[in-house]
N, C-alpha and C positions, 0 to 999 in steps of 0.2 A: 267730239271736241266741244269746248263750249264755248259761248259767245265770243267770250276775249280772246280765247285763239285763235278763233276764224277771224278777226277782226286785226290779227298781227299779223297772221301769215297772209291775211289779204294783201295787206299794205306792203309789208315783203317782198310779193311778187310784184308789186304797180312798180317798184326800180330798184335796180343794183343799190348796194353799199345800208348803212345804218343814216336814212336819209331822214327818219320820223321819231318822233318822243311822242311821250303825253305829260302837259303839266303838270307839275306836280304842287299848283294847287290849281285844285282841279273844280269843275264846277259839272253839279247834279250828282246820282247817287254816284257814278263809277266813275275812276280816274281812266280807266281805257275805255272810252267812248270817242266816236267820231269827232263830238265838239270840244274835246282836248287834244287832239291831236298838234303836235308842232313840228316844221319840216326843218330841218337840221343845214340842209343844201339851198344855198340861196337859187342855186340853175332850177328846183323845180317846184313848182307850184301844188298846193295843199290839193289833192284829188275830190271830186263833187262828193256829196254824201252818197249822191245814187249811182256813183262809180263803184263805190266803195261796196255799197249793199250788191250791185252787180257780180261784183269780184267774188264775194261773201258765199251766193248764190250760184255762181260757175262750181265753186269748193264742193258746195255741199251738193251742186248734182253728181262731178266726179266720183264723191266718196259712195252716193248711195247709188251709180250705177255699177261701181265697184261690187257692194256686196249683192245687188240682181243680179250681176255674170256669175257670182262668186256661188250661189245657191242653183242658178240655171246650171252650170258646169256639174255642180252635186247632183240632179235631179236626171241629166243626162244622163251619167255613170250610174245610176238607181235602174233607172231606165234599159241598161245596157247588161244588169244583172249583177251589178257590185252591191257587195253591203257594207254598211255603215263603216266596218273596222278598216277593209280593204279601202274604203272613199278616204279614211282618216290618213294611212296609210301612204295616200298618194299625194293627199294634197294637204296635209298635217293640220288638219282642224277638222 
């Protein structure tokens, strides 16, 4: 993923509904940046930057302990005497 979508699906998940924009005129190089962010819901207030980079950072540990189980589980099956076709086979990658 790359920066701007880690930085939308963060915000996504901080509350229900289409609570956030970003201006659209925007200030510095990108219009999806933290400090264009605007909240759409008057009930909730704009999340800190280091909430946000928090959020950001939970993502991307998910995704990349995703792919260590994902290569442990392969190495196991190796381990166990499968090969490669039979590993693709079972687990379609």
């Amino acid at each position: 993923m790359t920066d701007k979508e880690y930085l939308n699906k963060a915000l996504a998940l901080m509350h229900t509904g289409q609570w956030f924009g970003f201006r659209k005129d925007y200030t510095g190089t990108e219009r999806m940046a933290y400090e264009n962010i605007i909240v759409h819901d008057s009930s909730i207030t704009k999340p800190t930057e280091a909430d946000v980079n928090a959020k950001i950072q939970e993502l991307k540990d998910a995704e990349q302990t995703a792919i260590n189980k994902k290569a442990s589980g392969k190495q196991k099956l190796k381990d166990l005497g499968l090969d490669d076709d039979e590993i693709q086979a079972l687990m379609g990658a």
